[in-house]
Short mmCIF file of the C-alpha atoms (twelve columns), coordinates in Angstrom:
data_MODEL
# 
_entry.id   MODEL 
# 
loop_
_atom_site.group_PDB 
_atom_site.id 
_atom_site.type_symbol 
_atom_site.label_atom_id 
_atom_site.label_alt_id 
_atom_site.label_comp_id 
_atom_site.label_asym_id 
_atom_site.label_seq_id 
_atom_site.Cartn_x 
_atom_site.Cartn_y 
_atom_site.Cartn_z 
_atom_site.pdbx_PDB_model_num 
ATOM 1   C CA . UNK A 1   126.722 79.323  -80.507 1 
ATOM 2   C CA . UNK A 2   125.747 83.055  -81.620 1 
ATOM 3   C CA . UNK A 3   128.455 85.168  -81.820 1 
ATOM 4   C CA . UNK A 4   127.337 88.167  -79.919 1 
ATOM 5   C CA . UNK A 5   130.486 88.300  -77.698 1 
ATOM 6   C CA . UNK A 6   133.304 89.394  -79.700 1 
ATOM 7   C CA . UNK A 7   136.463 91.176  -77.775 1 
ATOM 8   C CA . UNK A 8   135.326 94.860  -76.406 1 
ATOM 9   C CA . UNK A 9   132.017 94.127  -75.887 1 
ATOM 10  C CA . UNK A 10  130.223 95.024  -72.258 1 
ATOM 11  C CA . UNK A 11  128.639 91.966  -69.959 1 
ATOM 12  C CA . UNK A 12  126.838 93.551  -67.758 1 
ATOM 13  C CA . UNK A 13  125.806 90.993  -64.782 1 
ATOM 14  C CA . UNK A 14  123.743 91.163  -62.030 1 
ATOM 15  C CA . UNK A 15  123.756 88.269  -58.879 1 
ATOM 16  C CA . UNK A 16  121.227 87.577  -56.689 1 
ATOM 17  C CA . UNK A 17  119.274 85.224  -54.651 1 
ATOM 18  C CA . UNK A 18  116.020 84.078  -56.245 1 
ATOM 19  C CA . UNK A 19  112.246 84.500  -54.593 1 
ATOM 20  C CA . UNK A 20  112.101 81.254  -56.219 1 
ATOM 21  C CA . UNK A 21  113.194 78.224  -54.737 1 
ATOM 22  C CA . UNK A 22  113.602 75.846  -57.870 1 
ATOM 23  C CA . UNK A 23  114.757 76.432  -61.146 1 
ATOM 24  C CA . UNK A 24  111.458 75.473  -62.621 1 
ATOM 25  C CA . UNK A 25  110.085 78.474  -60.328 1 
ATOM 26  C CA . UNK A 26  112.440 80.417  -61.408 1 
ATOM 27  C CA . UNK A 27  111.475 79.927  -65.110 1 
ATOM 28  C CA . UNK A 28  108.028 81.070  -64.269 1 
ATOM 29  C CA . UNK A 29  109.296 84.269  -62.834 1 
ATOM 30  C CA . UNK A 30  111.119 85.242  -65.573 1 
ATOM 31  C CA . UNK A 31  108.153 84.598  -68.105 1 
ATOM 32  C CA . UNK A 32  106.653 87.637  -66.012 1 
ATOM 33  C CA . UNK A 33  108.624 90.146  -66.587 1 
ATOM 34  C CA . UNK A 34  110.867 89.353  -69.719 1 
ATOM 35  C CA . UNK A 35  108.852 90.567  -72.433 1 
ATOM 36  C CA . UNK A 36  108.523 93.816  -70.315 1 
ATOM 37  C CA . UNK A 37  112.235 93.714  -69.531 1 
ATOM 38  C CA . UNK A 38  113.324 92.990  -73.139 1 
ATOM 39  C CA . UNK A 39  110.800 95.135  -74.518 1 
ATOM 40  C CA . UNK A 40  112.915 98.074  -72.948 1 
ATOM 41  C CA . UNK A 41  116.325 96.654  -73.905 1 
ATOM 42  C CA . UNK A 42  115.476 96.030  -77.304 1 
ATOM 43  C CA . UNK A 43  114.896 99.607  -77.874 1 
ATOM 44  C CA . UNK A 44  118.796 100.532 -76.767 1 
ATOM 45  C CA . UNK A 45  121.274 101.500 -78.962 1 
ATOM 46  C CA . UNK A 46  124.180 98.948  -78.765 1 
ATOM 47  C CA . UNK A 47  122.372 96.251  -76.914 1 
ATOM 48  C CA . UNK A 48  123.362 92.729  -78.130 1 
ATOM 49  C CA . UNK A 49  121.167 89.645  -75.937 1 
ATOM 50  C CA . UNK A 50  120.278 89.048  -72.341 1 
ATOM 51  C CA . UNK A 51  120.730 85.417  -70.888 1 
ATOM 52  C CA . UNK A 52  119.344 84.315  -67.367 1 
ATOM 53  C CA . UNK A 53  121.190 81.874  -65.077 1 
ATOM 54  C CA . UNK A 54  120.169 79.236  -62.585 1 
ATOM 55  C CA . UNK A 55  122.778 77.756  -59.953 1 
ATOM 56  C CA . UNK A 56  123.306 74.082  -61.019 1 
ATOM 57  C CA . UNK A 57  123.831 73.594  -57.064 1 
ATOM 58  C CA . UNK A 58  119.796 74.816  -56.276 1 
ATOM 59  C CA . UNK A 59  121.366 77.685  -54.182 1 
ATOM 60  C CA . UNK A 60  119.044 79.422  -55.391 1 
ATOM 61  C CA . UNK A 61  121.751 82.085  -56.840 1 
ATOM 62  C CA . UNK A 62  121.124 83.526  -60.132 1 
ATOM 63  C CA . UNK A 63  122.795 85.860  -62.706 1 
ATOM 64  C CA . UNK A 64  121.601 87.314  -65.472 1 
ATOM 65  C CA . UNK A 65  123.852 88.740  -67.931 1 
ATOM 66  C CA . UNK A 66  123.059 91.414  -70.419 1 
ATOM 67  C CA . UNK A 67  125.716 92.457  -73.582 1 
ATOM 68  C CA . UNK A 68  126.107 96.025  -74.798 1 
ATOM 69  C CA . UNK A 69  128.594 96.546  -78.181 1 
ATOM 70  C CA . UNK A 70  130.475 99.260  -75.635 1 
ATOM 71  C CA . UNK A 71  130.537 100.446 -72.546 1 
ATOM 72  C CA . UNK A 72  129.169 104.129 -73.978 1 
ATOM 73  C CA . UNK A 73  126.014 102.331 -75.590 1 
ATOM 74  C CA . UNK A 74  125.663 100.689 -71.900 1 
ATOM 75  C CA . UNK A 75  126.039 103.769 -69.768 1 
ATOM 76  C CA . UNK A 76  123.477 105.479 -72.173 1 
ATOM 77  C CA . UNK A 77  121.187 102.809 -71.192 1 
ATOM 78  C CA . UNK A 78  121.931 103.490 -67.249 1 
ATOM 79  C CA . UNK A 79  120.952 106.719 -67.731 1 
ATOM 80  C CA . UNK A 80  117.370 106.016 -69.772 1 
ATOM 81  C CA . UNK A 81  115.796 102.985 -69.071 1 
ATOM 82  C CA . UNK A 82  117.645 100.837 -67.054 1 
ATOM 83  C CA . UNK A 83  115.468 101.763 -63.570 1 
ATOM 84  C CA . UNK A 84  112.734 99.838  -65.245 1 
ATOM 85  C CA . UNK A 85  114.410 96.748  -66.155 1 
ATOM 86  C CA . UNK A 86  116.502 96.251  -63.266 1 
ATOM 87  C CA . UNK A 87  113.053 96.642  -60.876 1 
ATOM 88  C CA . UNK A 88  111.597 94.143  -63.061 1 
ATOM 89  C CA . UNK A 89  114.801 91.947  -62.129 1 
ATOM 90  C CA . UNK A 90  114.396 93.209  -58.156 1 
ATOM 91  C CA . UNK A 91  110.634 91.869  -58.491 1 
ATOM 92  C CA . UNK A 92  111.633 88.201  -58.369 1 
ATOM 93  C CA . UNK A 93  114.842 88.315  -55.732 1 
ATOM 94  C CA . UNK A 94  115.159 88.249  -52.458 1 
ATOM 95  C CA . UNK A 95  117.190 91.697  -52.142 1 
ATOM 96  C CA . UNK A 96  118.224 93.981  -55.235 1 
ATOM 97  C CA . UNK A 97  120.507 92.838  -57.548 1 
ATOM 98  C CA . UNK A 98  124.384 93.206  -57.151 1 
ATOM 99  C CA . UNK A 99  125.688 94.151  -60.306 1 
ATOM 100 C CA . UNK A 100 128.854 94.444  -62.396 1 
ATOM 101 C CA . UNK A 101 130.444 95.440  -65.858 1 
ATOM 102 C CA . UNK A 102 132.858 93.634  -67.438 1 
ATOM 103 C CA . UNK A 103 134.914 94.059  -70.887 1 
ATOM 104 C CA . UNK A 104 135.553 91.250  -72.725 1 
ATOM 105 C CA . UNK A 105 139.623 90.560  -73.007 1 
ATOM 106 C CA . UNK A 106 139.914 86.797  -74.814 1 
ATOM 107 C CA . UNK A 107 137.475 84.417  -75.649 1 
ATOM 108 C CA . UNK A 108 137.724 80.698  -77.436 1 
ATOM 109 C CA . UNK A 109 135.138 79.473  -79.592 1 
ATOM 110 C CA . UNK A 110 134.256 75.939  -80.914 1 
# 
């Protein structure tokens, strides 16, 4: 497991309901845009990894969570390039993305 999510770091997540309708789908979608999408991230100061979600139960739900070192380095990415890679993300769902921050509090490894 890579240790990118130490306590105080920012997951940023966004939920939504795919275009796709199996995971396999899904998969191809993201090929599309994630070089274009990561391309922008990798660029941000503070930004840690990005991880895409299918629902085990074929809902076709999805999340996809990005991690930021702080919230300060994430906000600086709101207000740069974020439009970009979040309308990359809005390409390949149903309706725009609902989207959260959270701070990590306690974790347990193994």
């Amino acid at each position: 497991m890579d240790d990118i999510m130490n306590q105080g770091v920012v997951g940023a997540l966004a939920f939504g309901k795919a275009k796709a309708k199996t995971q396999e789908e899904w998969a191809k979608d993201l090929e599309r845009i994630w070089d274009r999408s990561t391309g922008m991230l990798l660029k941000q100061k503070g930004f840690r990894g990005l991880r895409a979600f299918w629902a085990a139960d074929g809902s076709r739900d999805t999340m996809v969570m990005g991690v930021w070192e702080t919230m300060d380095d994430r906000m600086a990415y709101e207000r740069s390039v974020s439009p970009g890679v979040q309308g990359a993300f809005d390409e390949i769902l149903q309706n725009p993305a609902r989207r959260q921050k959270f701070i990590l509090v306690r974790r347990t490894v193994n």
